[in-house]
C-alpha positions as CSV (number, residue, x, y, z in Angstrom):
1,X,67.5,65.2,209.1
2,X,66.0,68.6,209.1
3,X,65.0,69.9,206.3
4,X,64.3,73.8,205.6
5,X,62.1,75.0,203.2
6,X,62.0,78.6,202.3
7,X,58.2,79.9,201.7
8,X,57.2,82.2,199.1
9,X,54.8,85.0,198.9
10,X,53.6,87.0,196.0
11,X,55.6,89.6,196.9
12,X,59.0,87.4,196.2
13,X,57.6,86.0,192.9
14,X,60.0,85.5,190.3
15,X,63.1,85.3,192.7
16,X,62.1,82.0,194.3
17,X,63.8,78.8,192.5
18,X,64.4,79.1,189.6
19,X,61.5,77.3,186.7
20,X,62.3,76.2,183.0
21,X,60.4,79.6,182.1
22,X,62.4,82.1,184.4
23,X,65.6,79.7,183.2
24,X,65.1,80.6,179.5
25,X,64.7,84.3,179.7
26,X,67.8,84.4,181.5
27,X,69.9,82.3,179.0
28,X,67.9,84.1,176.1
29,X,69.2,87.8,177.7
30,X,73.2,86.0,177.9
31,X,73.2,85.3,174.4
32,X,71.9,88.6,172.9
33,X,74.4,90.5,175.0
34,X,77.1,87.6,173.9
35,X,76.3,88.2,170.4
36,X,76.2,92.0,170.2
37,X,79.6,92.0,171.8
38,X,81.3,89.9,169.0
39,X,79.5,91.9,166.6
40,X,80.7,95.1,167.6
41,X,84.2,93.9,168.3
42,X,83.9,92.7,164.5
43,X,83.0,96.0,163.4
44,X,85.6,97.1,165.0
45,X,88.5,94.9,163.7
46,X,86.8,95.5,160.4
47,X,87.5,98.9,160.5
48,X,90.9,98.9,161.6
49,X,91.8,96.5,158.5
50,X,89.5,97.4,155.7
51,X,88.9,101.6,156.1
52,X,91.0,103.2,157.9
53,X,94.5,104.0,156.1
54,X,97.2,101.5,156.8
55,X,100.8,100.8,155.0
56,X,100.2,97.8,153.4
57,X,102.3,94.6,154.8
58,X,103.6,92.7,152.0
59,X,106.0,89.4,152.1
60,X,109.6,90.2,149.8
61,X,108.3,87.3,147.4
62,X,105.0,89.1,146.8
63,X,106.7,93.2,146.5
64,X,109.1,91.4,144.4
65,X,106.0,90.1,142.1
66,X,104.2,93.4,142.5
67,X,107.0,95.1,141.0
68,X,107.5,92.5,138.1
69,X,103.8,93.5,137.7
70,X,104.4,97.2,137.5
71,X,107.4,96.7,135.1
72,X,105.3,94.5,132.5
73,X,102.9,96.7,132.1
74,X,105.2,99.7,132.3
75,X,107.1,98.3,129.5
76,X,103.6,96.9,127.8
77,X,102.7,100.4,127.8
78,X,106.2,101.5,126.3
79,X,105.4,98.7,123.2
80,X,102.5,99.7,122.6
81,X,103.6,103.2,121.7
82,X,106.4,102.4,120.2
83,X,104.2,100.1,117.9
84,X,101.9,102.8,117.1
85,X,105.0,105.3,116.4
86,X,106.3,102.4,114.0
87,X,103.2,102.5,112.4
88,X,102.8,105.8,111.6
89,X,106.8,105.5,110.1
90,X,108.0,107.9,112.9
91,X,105.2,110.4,112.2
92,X,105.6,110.2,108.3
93,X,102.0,108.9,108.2
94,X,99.0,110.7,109.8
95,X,97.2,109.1,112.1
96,X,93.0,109.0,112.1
97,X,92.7,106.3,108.5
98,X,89.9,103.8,108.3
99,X,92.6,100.9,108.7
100,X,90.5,98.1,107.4
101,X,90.1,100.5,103.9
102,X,93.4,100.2,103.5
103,X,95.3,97.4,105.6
104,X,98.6,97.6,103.8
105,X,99.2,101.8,105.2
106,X,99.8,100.3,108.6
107,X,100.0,96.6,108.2
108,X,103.6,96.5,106.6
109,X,106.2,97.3,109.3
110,X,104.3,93.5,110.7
111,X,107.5,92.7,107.6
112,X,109.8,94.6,109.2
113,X,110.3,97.3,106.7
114,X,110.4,100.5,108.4
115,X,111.9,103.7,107.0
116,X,115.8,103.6,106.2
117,X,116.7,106.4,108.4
118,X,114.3,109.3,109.9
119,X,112.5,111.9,108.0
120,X,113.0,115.4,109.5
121,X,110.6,117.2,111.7
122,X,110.2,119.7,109.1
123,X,109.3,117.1,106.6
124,X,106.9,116.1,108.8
125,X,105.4,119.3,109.7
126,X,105.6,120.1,105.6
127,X,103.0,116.9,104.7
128,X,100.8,118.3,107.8
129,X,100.4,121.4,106.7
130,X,100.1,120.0,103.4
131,X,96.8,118.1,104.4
132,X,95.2,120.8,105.4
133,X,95.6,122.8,102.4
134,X,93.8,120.0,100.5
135,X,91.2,119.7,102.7
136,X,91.0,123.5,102.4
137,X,91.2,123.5,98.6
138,X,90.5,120.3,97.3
139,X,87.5,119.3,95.3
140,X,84.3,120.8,95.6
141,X,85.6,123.2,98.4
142,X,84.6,126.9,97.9
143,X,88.0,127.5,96.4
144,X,88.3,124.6,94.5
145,X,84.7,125.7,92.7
146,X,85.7,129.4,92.6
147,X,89.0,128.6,90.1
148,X,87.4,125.7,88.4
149,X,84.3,128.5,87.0
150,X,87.8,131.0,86.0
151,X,89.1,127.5,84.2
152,X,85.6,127.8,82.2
153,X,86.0,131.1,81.5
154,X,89.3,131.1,80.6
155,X,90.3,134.2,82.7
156,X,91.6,134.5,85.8
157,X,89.5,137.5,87.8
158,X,91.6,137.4,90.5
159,X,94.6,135.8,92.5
160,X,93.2,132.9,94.0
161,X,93.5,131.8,97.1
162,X,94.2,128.4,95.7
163,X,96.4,127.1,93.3
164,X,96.7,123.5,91.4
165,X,98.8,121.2,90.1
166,X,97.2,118.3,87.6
167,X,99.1,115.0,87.0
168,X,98.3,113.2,83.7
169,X,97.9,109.5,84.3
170,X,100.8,108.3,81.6
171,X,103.0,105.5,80.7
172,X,104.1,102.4,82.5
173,X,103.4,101.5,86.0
174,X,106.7,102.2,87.5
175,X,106.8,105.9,85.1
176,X,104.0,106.8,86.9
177,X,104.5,105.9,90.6
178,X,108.5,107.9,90.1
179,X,106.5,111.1,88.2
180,X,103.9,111.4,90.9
181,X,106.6,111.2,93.3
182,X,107.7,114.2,91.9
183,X,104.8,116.4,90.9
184,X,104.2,116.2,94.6
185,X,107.8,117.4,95.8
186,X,107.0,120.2,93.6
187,X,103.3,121.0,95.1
188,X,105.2,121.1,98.3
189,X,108.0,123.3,97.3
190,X,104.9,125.7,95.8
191,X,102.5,125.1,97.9
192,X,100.0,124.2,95.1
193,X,97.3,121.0,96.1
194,X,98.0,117.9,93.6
195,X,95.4,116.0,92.0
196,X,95.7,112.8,90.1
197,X,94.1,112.0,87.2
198,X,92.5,108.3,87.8
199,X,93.6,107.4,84.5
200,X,92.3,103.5,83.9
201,X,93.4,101.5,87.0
202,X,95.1,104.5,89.4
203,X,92.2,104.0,91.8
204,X,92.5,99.9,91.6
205,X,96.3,100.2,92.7
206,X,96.7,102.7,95.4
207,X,94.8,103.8,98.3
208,X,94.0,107.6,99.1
209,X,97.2,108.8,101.0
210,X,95.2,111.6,102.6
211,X,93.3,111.4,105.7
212,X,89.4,112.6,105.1
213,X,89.8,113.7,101.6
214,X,91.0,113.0,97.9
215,X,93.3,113.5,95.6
216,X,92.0,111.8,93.2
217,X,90.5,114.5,90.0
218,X,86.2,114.8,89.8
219,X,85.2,113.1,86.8
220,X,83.3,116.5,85.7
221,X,86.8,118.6,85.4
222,X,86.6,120.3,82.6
223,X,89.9,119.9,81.3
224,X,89.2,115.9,81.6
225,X,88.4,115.1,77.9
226,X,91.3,117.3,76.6
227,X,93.9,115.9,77.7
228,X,95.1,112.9,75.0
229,X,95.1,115.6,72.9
230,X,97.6,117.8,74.9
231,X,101.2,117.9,73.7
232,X,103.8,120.2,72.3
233,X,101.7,121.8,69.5
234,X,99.0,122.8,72.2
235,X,98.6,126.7,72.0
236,X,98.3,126.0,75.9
237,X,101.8,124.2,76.4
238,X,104.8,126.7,78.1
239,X,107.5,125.5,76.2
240,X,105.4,126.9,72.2
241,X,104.1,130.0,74.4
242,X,107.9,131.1,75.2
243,X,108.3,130.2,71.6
244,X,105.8,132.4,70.5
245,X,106.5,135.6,73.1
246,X,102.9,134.8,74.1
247,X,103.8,133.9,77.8
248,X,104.1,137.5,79.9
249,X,103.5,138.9,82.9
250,X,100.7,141.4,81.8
251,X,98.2,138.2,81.1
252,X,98.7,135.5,83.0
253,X,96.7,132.6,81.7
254,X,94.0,130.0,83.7
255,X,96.0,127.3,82.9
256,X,99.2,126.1,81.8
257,X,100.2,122.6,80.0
258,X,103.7,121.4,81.3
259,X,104.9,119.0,78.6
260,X,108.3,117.4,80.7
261,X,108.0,113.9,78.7
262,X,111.6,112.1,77.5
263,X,110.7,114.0,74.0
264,X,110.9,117.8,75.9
265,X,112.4,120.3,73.7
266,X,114.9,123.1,75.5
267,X,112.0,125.6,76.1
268,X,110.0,122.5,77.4
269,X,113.2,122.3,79.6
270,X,112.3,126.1,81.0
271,X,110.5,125.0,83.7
272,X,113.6,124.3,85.9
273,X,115.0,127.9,85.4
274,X,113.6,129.9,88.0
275,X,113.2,133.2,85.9
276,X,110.1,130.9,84.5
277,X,108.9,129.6,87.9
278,X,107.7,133.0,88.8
279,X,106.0,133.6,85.9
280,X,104.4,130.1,86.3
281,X,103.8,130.7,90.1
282,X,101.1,133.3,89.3
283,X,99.1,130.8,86.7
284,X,96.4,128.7,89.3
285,X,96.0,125.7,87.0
286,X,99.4,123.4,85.9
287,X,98.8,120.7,84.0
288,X,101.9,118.3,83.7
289,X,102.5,115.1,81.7
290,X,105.6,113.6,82.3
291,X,107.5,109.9,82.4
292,X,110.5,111.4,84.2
293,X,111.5,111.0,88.2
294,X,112.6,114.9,87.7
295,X,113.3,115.4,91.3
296,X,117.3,116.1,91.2
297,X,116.9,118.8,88.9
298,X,114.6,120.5,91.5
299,X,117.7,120.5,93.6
300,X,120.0,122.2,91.0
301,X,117.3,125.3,91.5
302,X,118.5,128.0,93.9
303,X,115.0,129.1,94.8
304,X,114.1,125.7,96.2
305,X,117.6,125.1,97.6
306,X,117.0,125.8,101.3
307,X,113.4,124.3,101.7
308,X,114.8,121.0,100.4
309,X,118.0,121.1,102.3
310,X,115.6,121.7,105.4
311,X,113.3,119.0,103.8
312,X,116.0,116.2,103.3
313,X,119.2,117.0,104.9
314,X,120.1,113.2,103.8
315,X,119.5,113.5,99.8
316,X,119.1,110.0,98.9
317,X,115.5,109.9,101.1
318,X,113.8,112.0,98.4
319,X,111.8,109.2,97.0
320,X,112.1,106.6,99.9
321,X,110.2,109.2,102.3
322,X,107.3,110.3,99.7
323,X,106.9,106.5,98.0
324,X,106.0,105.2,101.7
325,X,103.9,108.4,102.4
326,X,102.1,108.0,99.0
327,X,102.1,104.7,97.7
328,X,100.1,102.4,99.6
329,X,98.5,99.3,98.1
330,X,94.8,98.4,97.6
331,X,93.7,95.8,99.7
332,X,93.4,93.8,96.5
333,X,97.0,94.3,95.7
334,X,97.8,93.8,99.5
335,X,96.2,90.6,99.5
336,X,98.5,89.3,96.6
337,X,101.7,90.9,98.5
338,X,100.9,89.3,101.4
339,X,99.6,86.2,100.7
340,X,102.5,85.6,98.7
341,X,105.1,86.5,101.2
342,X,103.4,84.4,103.9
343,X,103.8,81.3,101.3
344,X,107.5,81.6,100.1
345,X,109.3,84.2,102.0
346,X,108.3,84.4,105.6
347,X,110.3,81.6,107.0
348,X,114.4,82.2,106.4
349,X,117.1,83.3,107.0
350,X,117.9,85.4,104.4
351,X,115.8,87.1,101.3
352,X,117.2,88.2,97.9
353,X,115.5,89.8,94.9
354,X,116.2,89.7,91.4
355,X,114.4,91.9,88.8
356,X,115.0,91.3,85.3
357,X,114.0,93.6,82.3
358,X,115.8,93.1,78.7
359,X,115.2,95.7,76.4
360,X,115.2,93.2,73.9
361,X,113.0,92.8,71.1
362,X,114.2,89.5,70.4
363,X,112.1,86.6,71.9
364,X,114.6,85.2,75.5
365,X,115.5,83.8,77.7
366,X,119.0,84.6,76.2
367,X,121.7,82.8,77.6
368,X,124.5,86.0,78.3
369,X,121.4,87.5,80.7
370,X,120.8,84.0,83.1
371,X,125.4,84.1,83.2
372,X,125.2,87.7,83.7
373,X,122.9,87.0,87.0
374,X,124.6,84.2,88.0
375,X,128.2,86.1,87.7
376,X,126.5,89.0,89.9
377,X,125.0,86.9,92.5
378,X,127.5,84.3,93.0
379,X,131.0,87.2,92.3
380,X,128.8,89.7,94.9
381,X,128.0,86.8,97.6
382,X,124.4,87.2,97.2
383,X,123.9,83.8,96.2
384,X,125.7,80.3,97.2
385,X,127.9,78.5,94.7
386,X,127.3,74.9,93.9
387,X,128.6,71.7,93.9
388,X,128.2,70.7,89.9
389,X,129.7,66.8,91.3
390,X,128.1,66.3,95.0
391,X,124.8,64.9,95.9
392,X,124.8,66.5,98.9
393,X,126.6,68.6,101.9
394,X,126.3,68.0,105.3
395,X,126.6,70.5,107.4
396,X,126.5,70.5,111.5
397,X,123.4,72.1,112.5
398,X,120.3,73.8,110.8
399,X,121.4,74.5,107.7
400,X,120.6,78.1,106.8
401,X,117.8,79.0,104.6
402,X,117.8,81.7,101.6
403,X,114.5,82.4,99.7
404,X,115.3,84.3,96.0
405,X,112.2,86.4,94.1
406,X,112.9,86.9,90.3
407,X,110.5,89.0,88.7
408,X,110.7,88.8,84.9
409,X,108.3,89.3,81.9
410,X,109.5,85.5,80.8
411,X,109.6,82.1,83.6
412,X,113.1,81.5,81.8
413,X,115.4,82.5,83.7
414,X,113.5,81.1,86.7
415,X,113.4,77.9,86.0
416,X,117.3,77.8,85.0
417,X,118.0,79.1,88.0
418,X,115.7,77.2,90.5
419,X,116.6,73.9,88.6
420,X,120.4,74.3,89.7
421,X,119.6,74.7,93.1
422,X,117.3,72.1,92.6
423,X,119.8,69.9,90.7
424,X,123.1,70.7,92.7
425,X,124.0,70.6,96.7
426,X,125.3,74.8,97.7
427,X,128.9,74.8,98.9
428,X,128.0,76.2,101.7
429,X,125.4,73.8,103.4
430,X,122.8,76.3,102.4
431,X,119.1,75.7,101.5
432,X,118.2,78.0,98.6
433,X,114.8,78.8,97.5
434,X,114.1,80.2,94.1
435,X,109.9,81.4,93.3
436,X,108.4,83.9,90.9
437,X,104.5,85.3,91.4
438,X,104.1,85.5,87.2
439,X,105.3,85.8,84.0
440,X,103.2,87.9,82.1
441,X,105.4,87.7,78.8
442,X,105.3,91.1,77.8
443,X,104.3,94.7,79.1
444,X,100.1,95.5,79.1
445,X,100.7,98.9,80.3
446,X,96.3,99.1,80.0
447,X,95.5,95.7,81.6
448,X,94.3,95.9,85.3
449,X,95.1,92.8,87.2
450,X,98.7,92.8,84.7
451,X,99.2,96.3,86.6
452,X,97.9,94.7,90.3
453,X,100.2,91.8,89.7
454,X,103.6,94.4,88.7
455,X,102.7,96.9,91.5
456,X,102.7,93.7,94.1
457,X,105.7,92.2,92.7
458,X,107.3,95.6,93.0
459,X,106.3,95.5,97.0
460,X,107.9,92.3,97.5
461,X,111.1,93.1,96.2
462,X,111.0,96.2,98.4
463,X,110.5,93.8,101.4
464,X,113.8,91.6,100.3
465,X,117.2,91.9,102.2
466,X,119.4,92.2,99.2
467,X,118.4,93.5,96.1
468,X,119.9,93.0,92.6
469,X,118.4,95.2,89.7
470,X,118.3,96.0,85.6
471,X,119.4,98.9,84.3
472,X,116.9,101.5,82.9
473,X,114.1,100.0,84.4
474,X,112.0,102.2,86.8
475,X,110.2,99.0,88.1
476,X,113.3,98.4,89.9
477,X,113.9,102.1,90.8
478,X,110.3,102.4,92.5
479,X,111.5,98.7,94.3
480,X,114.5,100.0,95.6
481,X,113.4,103.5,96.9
482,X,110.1,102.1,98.5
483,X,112.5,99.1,99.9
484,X,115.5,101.6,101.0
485,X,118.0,99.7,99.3
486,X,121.5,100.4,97.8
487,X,120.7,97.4,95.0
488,X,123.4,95.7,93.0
489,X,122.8,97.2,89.4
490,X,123.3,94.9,86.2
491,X,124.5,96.8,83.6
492,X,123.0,96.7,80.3
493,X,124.1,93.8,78.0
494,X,125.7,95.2,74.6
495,X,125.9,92.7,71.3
496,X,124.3,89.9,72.9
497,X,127.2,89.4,75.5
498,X,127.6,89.5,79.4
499,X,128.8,92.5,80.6
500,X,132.3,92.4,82.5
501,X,131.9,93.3,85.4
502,X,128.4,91.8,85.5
503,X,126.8,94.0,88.0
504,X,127.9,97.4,90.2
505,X,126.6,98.4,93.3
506,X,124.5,101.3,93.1
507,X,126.0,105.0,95.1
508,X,122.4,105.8,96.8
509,X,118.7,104.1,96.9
510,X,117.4,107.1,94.8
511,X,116.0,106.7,90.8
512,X,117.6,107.9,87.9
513,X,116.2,111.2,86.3
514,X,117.2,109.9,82.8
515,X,116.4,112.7,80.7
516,X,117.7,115.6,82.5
517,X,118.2,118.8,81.2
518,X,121.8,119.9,80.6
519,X,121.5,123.6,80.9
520,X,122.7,126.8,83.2
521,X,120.0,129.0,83.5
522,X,122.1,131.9,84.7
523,X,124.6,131.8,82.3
524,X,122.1,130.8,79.7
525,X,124.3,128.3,78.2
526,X,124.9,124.4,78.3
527,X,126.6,123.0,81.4
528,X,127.4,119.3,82.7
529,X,124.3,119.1,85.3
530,X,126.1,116.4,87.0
531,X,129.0,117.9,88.1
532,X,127.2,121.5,89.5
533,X,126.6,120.3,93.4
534,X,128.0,116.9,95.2
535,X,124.3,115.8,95.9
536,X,123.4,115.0,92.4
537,X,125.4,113.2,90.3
538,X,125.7,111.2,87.2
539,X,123.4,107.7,87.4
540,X,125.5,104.3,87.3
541,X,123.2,102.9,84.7
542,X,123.0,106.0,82.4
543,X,125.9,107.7,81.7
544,X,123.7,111.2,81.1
545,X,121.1,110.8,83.9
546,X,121.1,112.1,87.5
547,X,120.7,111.0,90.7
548,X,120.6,111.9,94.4
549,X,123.0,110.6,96.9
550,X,124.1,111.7,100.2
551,X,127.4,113.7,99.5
552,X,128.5,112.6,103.0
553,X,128.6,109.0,102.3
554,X,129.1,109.3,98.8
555,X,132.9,108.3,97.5
């Protein structure tokens, strides 16, 4: 065979047969034009998917997720505000506290005891305005300085832009929480700035209820050292300067003492006449000493009669309203209320509290008080019966569980009462728990932690369910108002028996005012108070005192 060979010539080099040289270059120029293809048709598909607008494609399981999504945080969102409102007690509260300086201001709706019922937006917009005038007036402010020199003086150079109200730090823990309460509805109503006298342990038991500012006196008031010795002789005090013609409109005084104690004479009583307000409107210094929750009588006043009606369209909120925007414990006092109520009462069913006072000087327990609770609590359903001749009840189920507080100045009654639940099987199947924080023996009115211990005691029974109280006793007043309960009120034992009935429901959650005055100021003679408007009526525990009540509800 033949064979042809082709020659080459320089001028064909390079196209001849193909080398390993001339082999690579040309499988070296494939593969760079291979791989910028793929890369630009990645760009491309990249584009398509990642940057240019596109509906997104989504299974039904995963829109169906995504909108769960949405929803939860929709409604996380919705909790969250409604958590915050619930805080702030519907707006009762302002917002913008230190909350770690106070815990317990926001910390107890956590024990689900919000407000019984809604305050009114002009209540609201009342303590707002409020708060500005005492952070415009109060201490050490311009205006506060400019009256405080006229106070020195002793004469008034002008009207001042300002005007104050003083409360005397007096009497027993629960006097003073209701007359606070009520020097404050009057600073509203006259738009005067109140400031508290610290008296021994004031600062130790509540926290500042003002945002940015306090209420609280400067210990460098001049009035400060004087007034132990103020009282019904005082050439300053209104009810002896009507006496002597000495109060008139021509000098108008730097300062007025308002003596409203129990012991208030009928020109003492003046000061709910409103011929007298406006002669006591013009005077920039009040000074008031009181242990009387006077608030109802404020309502018998036509010159106040619309702002309160605007204030409180539902009467028995008066105190209820202004003890939770007041009254707030120190984190001291917090830490005994809720360390307390984590212990015994967090987990049931069902919480009852029983506050005991016997105005007794006798040494107790005495037996006609412990059957004078039990015929209350066991006639009223409050508390189980009990088998006196069964070990024990069975009963299908989780039995239900009842924790009972007592609060008492003596651990007798406690200890009859837990050792018969103790003893005895309930009728019912039901598990009863009966604890008491202490048992001081008698009131120390002066005694710090005796006042830190009463003040949490009185917060725990505000946190019960059901509430059964003592007549007369404004430790179970400032419970129930703070609490917004209707308690069950035993009646006061008389010649060392148990009163029949035992106990009486009470008409509204609002304290007795028990020494009211009884006196038209119109007609300028004496009058039933109690029977003048259907909001305040005659208290259930004292025949002569008045109360508050919501004449809607009220039968």
């Amino acid at each position: 065979m033949k064979r042809h060979w082709r020659n080459w010539s320089h001028d064909d080099e390079g196209e001849g047969l193909p080398d390993s040289d001339s082999d690579t270059r040309s499988s070296r120029r494939f593969s760079l034009t291979r791989l910028m293809a793929i890369f630009l048709f990645s760009l491309f598909l990249f584009s398509l998917i990642f940057l240019l607008p596109h509906p997104p494609i989504q299974s039904a399981s995963t829109a169906k997720t995504l909108h769960q999504f949405k929803q939860t945080q929709q409604g996380n969102v919705a909790d969250s505000v409604e958590l915050h409102k619930d805080k702030l007690l519907g707006g009762l509260i302002a917002d913008g506290f230190d909350e770690q300086s106070c815990l317990s201001r926001y910390h107890s709706v956590t024990y689900s005891k919000g407000l019984s019922g809604n305050p009114s937006s002009y209540l609201i917009s009342r303590l707002r305005k409020y708060e500005a005038l005492h952070k415009e007036c109060g201490p050490y402010t311009e205006s506060y300085n400019k009256t405080v020199k006229d106070l020195r003086s002793g004469h008034v150079s002008e009207s001042p832009a300002c005007k104050y109200v003083v409360w005397i730090s007096y009497s027993g823990l629960g006097n003073r929480i209701l007359t606070l309460a009520s020097v404050f509805l009057y600073a509203l109503l006259t738009d005067r700035v109140l400031l508290v006298d610290p008296g021994v342990d004031m600062v130790d038991l509540f926290c500042e209820p003002l945002p940015h500012v306090s209420w609280f006196l400067p210990p460098d008031f001049p009035l400060n050292s004087q007034f132990p010795s103020f009282d019904q002789k005082s050439d300053q005090c209104y009810g002896k300067m009507l006496k002597n013609k000495s109060a008139t409109n021509s000098v108008v005084p730097s300062f007025v003492y308002l003596h409203l104690a129990h012991d208030y004479d009928d020109q003492d009583k003046l000061f709910f006449c409103d011929d007298d307000q406006a002669f006591l409107q013009k005077v920039p210094w009040l000074v008031v000493r009181t242990d009387n929750y006077f608030a109802p009588s404020l309502f018998l006043m036509p010159s106040f009669e619309k702002q309160l009606s605007d204030l409180f369209p539902n009467k028995e909120t008066v105190f209820h309203f202004l003890g939770r925007y007041l009254f707030h414990p120190t984190n001291k006092v917090w830490g005994l209320v809720s360390r307390y109520y984590q212990a015994y009462l967090a987990d049931v069913d069902e919480r009852v509290g029983i506050q005991i006072r016997v105005f007794d000087t006798r040494t107790g327990p005495f037996q006609h008080v412990l059957d004078q609770i039990l015929a209350c609590t066991l006639k009223e359903n409050l508390l189980p019966d009990v088998n006196q001749k069964g070990d024990i009840v069975n009963s299908p189920g989780k039995p239900k569980s009842k924790a009972v507080l007592m609060t008492s100045l003596s651990y007798g009654y406690f200890e009859k009462v837990r050792d018969m639940f103790w003893e005895h099987p309930t009728v019912t199947g039901e598990v009863v728990g009966i604890y008491q924080p202490s048992h001081e023996g008698y009131q120390q009115t002066e005694k710090k932690m005796h006042n830190q211990k009463a003040w949490a005691e009185i917060y725990l029974l505000s946190l019960m369910d059901m509430l059964v109280t003592s007549s007369w006793s404004t430790f179970g007043y400032v419970a129930q108002g703070l609490g917004g309960l209707k308690p069950w009120i035993l009646y006061k034992p008389e010649n060392g028996t148990a009163p029949d009935p035992p106990c009486q429901r009470a008409m509204s959650m609002e304290p007795c005012f028990h020494a009211p005055p009884f006196y038209d100021c119109k007609a300028k003679r004496g009058t039933d108070t109690g029977a003048l408007v259907p909001h305040v009526r005659h208290c259930e525990d004292m025949s002569w005192g008045l109360k508050l009540v919501d004449s809607n509800s009220w039968q």
